[in-house]
Steps between C-alpha positions, in 0.01 A plus 500: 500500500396649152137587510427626123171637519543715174343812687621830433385795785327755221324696709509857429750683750226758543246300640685310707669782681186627552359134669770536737416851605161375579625162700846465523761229484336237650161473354660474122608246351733495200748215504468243246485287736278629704277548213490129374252413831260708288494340128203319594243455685388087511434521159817399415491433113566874395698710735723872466715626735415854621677778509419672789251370838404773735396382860267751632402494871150735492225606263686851487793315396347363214319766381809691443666239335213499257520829407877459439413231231250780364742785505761217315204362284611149604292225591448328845396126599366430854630207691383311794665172597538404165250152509344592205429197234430670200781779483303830592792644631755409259760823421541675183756682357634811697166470763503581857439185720294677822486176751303541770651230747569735773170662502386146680301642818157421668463857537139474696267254604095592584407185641150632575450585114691207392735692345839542416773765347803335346775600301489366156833289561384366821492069492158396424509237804612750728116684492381159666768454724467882646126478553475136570487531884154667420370206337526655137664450189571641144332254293652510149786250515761410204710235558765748489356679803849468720659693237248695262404845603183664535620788197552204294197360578285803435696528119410156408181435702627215675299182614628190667366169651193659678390768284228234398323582763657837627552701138822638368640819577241763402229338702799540797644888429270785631759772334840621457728756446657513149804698354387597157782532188472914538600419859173598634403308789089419599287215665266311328243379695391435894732648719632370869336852670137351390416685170361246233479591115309751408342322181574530197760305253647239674836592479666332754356148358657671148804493680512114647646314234688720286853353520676834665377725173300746655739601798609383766361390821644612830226431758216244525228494686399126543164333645566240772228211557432298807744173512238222461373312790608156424585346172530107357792474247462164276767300290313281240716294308422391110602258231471746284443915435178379286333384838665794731351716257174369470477502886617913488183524260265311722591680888429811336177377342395409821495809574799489780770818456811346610761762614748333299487229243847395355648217282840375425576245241729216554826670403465744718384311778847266444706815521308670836516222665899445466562810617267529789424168604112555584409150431325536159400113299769537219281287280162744473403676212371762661460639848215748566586760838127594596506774764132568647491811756242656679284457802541182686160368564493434084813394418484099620209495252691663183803305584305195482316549202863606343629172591209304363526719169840441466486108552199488218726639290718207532774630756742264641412681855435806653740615792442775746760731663463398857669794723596860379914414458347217225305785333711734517809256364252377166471865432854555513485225245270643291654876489867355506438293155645715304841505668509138523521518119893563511505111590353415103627757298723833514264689342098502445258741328178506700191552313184733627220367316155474628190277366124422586553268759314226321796519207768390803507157373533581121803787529705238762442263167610762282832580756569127426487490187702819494793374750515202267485713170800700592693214726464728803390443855178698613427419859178713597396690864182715433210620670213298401236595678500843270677318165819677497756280396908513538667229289899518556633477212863369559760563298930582535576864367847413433330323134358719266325282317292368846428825579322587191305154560403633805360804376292343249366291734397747754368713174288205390313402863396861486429520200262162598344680830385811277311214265320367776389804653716604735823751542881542482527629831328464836739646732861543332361774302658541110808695527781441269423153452125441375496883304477305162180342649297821584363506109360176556371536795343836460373699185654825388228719628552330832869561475523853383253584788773345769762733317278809521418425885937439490538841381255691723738410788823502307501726178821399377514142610827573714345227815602146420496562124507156257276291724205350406383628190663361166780701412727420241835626669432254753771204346756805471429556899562161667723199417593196692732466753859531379805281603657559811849342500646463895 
């Protein structure tokens, strides 16, 4: 087997003699290919193998391996599990990859407090499933949450199905324990002995969101909430996105806060469904997944008035998940439709837009008119119930020439959510991939002031450098994946 990945190991002999003083064989990584798991992250339009990933096992670990890229004035890129949409994590030349997969631990849990410690590369479902038993949960939820870790998380401000209800991750972090670019490590915020902020600048909300360019986190200090008392999970079923979207607009007018309200399209729908058999109508235009949590004595009446929403918005009819395995299994669904992509197309480019939620029905128009525009599929999963949209677009990145169409048409829906109001991200964050977007999105006095808050953490701009913020080396950085001949 010939695997010509084109990568040449330049990293300077210097620094990397000094990485393995400070971890030894088995926590670098250096072999091409080795290196090729981390081109990407599942952004996978641009990629660039590395030339060097460290695998530190403790906060002391990484510190010193930060000061190493100081003393060698190279740059360094934190990595979680790599789940990452919008290429925050994507290498550059001669950088220092610093994963964190093997700092993964539920270091402590205060069930009294509702709190937890966790190492940053700890599995965001495993917080639920280690403090479960005491009837409590971590509440912020991608649909990633089997694989995504909490460090990623934190970088990118995650949210997920029931953030609607529950917030994203800064209403969910109390504080953490960051490695700054000097190496210099401190806590931002609440910490697991009891001691709350002490006022001032908000630093550690500075912090949430940031893409990995302040530091990098080690330890986080999560709040746990009590596992709802009962909950009535609803499957309405619609000729068409206009009505499921029209019935999104309407339960929240009523004023009921669903825990989760999610739509897939058709397309998707057709491709879930073959590869998990739920038992999904092939033929709607639209399925709504209505979650409504809470205390029980009020849910029968919510669930109700859901239903009779839903069917005066013209749905076909309105099902309801029964036992826990049938909740648990349209869920799986749900958070699985991604993967179930592979079944339509070898590769997609998932979008991150977000719009008033009354604009639903006129941006799925405008995806239509896109898909047929550019002659490419755009099946769409989103979360409704806040307007953040993910059209797939689908293309092959074996042809050039559909791969540019792609891009254009991802380009123009966002270009289409910032004209009706809304953003180009709502949890992906901007990364490599949406940089060029920032100067629409923002003014330059808004921009320069992210840059100056940048530098106060990282003078020279050595943490995650190239992400976010236009930057015209950027083409020279990344390129599509090359040929691989087996």
């Amino acid at each position: 087997m010939n695997l010509d990945v084109n990568h040449e190991n330049s990293t300077n002999p210097a620094l990397l003699a000094d990485l393995h003083r400070i971890l030894g064989t088995h926590q670098i990584l250096s072999d091409p290919l080795d290196l090729l798991v981390y081109e990407c992250d599942a952004y996978t339009l641009e990629k660039k193998v590395p030339s060097v990933v460290v695998l530190p096992n403790s906060t002391l670990e990484v510190a010193e391996i930060v000061r190493c890229c100081k003393k060698h004035q190279v740059a360094f890129i934190p990595r979680g599990a790599g789940t990452n949409l919008s290429g925050a994590i994507l290498p550059i030349e001669n950088a220092v990859i610093i994963s964190l997969s093997r700092m993964n631990k539920v270091l402590q849990v205060d069930i009294e407090n509702r709190r937890a410690l966790v190492e940053a590369g700890c599995v965001n479902i495993w917080i639920t499933h280690a403090v479960r038993s005491a009837g409590l949960l971590y509440a912020p939820d991608p649909s990633s949450q089997t694989a995504c870790t909490i460090g990623g998380n934190v970088a990118t401000n995650s949210g997920g199905p029931h953030t609607l209800k529950y917030g994203v991750t800064t209403n969910h972090v109390l504080g953490f324990e960051i490695v700054l670019p000097e190496g210099e490590v401190i806590w931002l915020g609440a910490t697991m002995e009891g001691g709350e902020d002490t006022g001032g600048l908000d630093l550690r909300g500075a912090a949430i969101g940031c893409e990995g360019m302040f530091g990098i986190v080690t330890r986080v200090l999560v709040n746990l909430i009590p596992a709802p008392q009962s909950w009535r999970t609803l499957l309405g079923v619609f000729s068409s996105v206009d009505d499921a979207s029209q019935a999104v607009s309407d339960i929240i007018a009523s004023g009921i806060v669903p825990a989760a309200l999610e739509m897939m399209d058709q397309l998707i729908t057709q491709a879930v469904e073959a590869a998990y058999k739920f038992g999904f109508p092939l033929n709607a235009g639209a399925l709504l997944i209505v979650e409504l949590d809470g205390l029980e004595a009020d849910l029968e009446n919510q669930a109700v008035e859901v239903e009779r929403l839903c069917l005066a918005n013209h749905a076909n009819e309105v099902r309801r998940a029964r036992t826990d395995k049938q909740r648990a299994d349209l869920w799986k669904c749900r958070k699985r439709a991604f993967g179930a992509i592979g079944r339509l197309s070898p590769n997609f480019l998932t979008q991150d837009g977000v719009v008033p939620r009354s604009k639903l029905p006129e941006i799925m128009r405008f995806i239509q008119q896109t898909s047929a525009k550019y002659g490419l599929r755009i099946p769409n999963v989103f979360h409704a119930g806040d307007g953040n949209i993910h059209p797939l677009i689908l293309y092959n990145e074996t042809h050039a020439e559909e791969v540019d169409r792609a891009v254009k048409a991802g380009n123009e829906i966002l270009d289409r959510c910032l004209e009706l109001g809304g953003s180009v991200s709502g949890e992906h964050g901007i990364g490599v991939e949406k940089a060029g977007f920032m100067e629409k999105q923002f003014s330059k006095a808004d921009i320069e002031a992210m840059k100056s808050l940048r530098r106060i953490f990282d003078p020279e701009q050595r943490c995650n450098p190239r992400k976010m913020f236009p930057n015209g080396k950027r083409c020279m950085d990344f390129a599509p994946r090359r040929q691989i001949s087996v």
